[in-house]
MDAnalysis code that builds the backbone (N, CA, C; Angstrom):
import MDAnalysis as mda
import numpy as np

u = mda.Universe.empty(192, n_residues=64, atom_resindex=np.repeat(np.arange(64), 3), trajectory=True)
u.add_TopologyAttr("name", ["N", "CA", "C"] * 64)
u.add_TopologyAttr("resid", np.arange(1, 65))
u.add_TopologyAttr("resname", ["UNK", "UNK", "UNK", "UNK", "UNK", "UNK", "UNK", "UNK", "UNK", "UNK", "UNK", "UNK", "UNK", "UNK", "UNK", "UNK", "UNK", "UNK", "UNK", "UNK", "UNK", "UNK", "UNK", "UNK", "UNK", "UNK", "UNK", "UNK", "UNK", "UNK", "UNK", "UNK", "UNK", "UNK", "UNK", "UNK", "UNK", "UNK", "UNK", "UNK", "UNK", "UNK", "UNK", "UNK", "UNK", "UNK", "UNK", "UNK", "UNK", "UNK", "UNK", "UNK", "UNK", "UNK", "UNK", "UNK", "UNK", "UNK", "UNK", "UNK", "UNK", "UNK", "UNK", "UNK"])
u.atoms.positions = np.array([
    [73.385, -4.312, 69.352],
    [73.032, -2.922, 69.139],
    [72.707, -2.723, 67.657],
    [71.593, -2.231, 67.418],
    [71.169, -1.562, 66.189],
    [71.337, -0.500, 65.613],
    [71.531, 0.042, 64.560],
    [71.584, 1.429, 64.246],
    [70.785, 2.323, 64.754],
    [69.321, 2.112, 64.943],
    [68.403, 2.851, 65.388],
    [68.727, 3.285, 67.101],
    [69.694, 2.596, 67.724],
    [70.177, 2.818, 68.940],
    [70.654, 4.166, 68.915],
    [71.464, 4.743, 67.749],
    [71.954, 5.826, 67.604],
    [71.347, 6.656, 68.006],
    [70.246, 7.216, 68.037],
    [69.039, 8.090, 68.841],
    [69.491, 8.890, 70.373],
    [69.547, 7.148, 70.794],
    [69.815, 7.387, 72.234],
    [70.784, 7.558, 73.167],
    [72.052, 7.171, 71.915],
    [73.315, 7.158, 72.499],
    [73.752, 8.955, 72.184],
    [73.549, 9.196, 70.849],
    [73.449, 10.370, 70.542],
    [72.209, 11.491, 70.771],
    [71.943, 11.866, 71.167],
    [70.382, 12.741, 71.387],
    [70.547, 13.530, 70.288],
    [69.226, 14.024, 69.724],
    [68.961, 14.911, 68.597],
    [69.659, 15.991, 68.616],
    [69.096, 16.560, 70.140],
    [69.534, 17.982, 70.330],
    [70.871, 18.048, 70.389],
    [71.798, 16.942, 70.472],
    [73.010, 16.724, 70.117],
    [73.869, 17.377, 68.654],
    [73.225, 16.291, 68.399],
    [73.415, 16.762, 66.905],
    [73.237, 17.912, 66.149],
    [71.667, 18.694, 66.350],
    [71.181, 19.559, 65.941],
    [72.081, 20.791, 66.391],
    [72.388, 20.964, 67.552],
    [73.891, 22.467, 68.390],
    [74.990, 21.784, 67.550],
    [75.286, 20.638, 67.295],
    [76.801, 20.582, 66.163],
    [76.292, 21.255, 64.858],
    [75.251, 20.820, 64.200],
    [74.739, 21.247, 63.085],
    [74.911, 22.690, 62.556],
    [74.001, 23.429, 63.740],
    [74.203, 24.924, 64.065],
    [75.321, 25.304, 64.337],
    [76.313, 24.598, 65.384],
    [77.340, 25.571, 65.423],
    [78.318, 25.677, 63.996],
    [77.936, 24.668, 63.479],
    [79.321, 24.671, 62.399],
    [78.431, 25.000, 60.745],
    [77.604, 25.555, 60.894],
    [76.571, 26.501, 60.416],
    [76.296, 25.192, 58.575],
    [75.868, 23.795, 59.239],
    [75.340, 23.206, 58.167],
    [73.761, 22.495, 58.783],
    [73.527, 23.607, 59.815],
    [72.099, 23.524, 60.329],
    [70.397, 23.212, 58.772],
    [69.939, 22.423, 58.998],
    [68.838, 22.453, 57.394],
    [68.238, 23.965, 58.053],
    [67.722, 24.465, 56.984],
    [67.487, 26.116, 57.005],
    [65.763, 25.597, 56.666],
    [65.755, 25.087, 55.051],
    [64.829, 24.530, 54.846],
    [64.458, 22.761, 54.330],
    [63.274, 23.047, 54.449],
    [62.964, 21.130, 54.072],
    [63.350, 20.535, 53.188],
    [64.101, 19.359, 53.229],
    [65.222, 18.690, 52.140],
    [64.724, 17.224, 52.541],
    [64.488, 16.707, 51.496],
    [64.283, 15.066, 51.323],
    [65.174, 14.346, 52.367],
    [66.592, 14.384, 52.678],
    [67.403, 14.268, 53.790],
    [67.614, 15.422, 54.888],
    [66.777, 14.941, 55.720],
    [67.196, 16.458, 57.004],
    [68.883, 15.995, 57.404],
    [69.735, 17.026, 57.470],
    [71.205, 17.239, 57.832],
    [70.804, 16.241, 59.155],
    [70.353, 16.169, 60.316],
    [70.570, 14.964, 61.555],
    [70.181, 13.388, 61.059],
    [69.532, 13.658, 59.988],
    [69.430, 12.199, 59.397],
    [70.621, 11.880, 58.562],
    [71.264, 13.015, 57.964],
    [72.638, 12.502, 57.119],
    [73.583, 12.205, 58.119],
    [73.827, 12.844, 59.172],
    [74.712, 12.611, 60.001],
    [74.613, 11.289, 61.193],
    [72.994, 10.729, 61.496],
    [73.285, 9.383, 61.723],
    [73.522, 8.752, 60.644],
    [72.909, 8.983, 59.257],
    [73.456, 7.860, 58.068],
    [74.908, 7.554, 58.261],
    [75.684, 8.694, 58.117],
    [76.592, 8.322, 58.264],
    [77.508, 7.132, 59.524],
    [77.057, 7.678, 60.698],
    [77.618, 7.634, 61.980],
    [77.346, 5.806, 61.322],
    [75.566, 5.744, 61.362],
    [75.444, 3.840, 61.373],
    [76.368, 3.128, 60.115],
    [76.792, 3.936, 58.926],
    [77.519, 3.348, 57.612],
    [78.969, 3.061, 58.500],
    [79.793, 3.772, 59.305],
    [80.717, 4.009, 59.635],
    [80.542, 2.295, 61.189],
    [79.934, 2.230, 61.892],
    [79.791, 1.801, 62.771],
    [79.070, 0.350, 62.018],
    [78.293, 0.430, 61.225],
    [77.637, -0.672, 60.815],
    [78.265, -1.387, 59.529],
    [79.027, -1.415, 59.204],
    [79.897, -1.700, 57.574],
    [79.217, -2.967, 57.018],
    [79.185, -3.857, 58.416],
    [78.498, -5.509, 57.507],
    [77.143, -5.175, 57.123],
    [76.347, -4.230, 57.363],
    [74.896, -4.236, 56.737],
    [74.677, -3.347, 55.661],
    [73.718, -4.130, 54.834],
    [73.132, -3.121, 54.076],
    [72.969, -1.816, 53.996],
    [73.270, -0.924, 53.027],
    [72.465, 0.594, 53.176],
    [70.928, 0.712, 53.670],
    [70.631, 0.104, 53.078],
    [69.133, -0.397, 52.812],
    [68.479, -1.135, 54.353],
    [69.164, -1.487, 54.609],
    [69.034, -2.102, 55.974],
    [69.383, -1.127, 57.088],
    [69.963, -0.454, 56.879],
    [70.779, 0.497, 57.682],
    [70.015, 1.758, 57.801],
    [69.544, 1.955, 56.870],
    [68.229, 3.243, 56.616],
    [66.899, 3.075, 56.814],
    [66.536, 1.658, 56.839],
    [65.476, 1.091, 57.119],
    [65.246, 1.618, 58.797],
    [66.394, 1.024, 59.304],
    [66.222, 0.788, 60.780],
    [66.393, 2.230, 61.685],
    [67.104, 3.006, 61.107],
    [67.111, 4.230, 61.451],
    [65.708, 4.638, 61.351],
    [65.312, 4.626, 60.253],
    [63.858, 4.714, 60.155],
    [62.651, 4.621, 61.372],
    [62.865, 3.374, 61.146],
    [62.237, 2.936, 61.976],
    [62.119, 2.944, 63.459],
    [63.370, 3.572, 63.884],
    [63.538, 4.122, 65.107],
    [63.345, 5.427, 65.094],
    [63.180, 6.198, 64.516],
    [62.467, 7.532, 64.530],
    [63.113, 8.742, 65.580],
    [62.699, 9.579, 65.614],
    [62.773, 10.801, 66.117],
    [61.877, 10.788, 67.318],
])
């Protein structure tokens, strides 16, 4: 399993009703959208042996 798996295990719209309910929803456009900090995190937490860099890559790359 890859980080970019996170997507699917978690759904956006997942994330996005936690975001909102606990009112740290992005309002406006920020270099990090709040559902991208919160898989960063989730894959740093779940992924420890890899890179940041690797880890952000692949999120990446699995997209929205």
């Amino acid at each position: 399993m890859t980080p970019s798996v996170l997507g699917t295990m978690i759904p956006p719209r997942f994330i996005d009703a936690v975001l909102t309910e606990t009112g740290h929803h992005s309002v406006r456009r920020r270099p990090l959208l709040a559902w991208l900090v919160v898989y960063c995190l989730l894959a740093l937490a779940l992924y420890a042996q890899a890179s940041d860099g690797e880890m952000l890559r692949d999120l990446l790359e699995g997209g929205r």
